[in-house]
N, C-alpha and C positions, 0 to 999 in steps of 0.2 A: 208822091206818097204811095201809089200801088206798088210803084218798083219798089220802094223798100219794104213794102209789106209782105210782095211777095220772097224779097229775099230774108226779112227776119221769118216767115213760117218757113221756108228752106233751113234756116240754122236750126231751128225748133225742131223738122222733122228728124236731120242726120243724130241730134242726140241718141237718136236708137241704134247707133253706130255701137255704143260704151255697152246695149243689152246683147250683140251679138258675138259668143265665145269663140275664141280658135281650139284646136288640140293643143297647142303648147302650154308650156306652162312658165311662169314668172322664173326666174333662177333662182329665187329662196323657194320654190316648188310648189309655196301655198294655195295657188289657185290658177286656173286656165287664164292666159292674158285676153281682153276682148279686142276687138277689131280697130276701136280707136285707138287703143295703146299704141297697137302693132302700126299703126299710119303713122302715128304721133312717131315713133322710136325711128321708121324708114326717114321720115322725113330729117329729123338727128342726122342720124348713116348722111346720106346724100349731100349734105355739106361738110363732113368730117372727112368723107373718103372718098371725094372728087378727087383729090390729088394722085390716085390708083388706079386711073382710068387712065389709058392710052391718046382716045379720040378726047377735041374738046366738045364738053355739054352745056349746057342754058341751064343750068342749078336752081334758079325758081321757077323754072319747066319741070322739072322731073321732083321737085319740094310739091309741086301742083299735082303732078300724077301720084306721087308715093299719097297724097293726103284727102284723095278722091278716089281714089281705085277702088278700094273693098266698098263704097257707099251703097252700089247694087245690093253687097249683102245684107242689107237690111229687111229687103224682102227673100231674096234669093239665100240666105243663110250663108255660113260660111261652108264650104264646098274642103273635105279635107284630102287633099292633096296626093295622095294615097290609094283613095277610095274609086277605083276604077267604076263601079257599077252608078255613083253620086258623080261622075264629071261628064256623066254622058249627055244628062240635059243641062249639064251646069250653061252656057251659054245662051242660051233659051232662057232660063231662069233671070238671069243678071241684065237680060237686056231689055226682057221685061218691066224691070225694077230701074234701068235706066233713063227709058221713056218716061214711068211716071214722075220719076224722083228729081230729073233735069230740066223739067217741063211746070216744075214747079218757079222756076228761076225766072227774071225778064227772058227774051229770047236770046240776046247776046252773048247771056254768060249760059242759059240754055247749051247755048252751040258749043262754047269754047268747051262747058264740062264734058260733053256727049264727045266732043274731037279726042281730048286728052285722055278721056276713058278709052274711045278706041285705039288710039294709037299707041297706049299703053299694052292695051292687049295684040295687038299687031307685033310687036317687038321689033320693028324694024328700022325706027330711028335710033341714033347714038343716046338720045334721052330714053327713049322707051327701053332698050338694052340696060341701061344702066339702072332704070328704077328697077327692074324686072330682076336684077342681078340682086338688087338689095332688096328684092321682097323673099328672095329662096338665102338668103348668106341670112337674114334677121332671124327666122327657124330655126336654122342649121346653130345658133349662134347659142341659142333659148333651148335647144334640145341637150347642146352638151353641157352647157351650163346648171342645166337643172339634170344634170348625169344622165340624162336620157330616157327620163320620166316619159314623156309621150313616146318617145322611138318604143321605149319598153313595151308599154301599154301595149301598143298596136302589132307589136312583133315585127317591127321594120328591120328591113338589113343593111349594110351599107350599101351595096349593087342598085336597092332602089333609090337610094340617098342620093348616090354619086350621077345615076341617070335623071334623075330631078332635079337638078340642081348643075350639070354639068354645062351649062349657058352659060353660066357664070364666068367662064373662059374665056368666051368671045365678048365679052366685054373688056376682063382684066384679067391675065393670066395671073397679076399677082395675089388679088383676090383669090382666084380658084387655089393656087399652089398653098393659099392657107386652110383653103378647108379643107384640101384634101389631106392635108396634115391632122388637120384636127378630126375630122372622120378616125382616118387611121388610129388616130390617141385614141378617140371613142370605144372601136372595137377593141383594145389595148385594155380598156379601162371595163368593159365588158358593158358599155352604153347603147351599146350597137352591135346585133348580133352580124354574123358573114354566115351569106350563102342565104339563099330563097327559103 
């Protein structure tokens, strides 16, 4: 009975996943998507568009990482992506919020979340590559589709879009070759300005 008590007050707590905003916004433009959308929608992606990947992956390894990642931000807030002077303590932040937030679990799964968080943000396995590809392609996705409502907003160019995002290569070059397609229509479309 404790192990499930501790894991029903863990579901309880992440609901505060749904009260932490990203800058993007919905593609009907109506409002900023929050953090669990954005898990919710990555975890979609990662079985849709396994087949675009090169190396083979564990798909409910990287369904696990896409849908645990951002939970730090529940303390840590969402960190925007852009914002150079907000990513300087962004790791300090999140792993602070990791500790308490994993430590709420039995130890077991304690561990297993604390692993897949990091090795999510290590980017160095074929899974972490690939959740990591579809956490910067899910934006990239949401920005031109909502014509570039937050790119606007913030005055991003493509140079920083394409250096943000340009990992997305070593995962799936086919992947990249469509964003970079789609960047370009962006700036075409006047979603995305060129040049700093």
């Amino acid at each position: 009975m404790d192990k499930l008590k501790q894991q029903i007050s863990f579901i309880v707590e992440i609901d505060k996943l749904k009260n932490i905003f990203r800058q993007s916004y919905l593609t009907d433009k109506s409002r900023h998507e929050n953090d669990a959308e954005h898990s919710w929608h990555l975890a979609i992606m990662a079985f849709l568009l396994a087949g675009h990947v090169d190396e083979g992956i564990d798909i409910l390894k990287v369904i696990k990482m896409v849908l645990m990642h951002d939970l730090v931000e529940i303390d840590a807030g969402d960190t925007y992506c852009y914002d150079e002077k907000a990513k300087q303590d962004k790791r300090e932040r999140e792993e602070k919020c990791a500790e308490r937030i994993f430590k709420m679990l039995p130890e077991e799964q304690c561990r297993e979340m604390y692993e897949l968080w990091e090795e999510f943000e290590r980017m160095e396995t074929a899974e972490a590559k690939y959740a990591a590809a579809l956490d910067r392609l899910q934006p990239v996705l949401l920005n031109y589709f909502s014509e570039g409502k937050s790119w606007k907003e913030h005055g991003i160019c493509i140079e920083q879009v394409i250096e943000r995002n340009s990992g997305i290569k070593n995962c799936s070059p086919k992947l990249w070759k469509f964003v970079e397609e789609l960047l370009h229509d962006a700036v075409k479309k006047g979603y995305l300005k060129e040049g700093y």
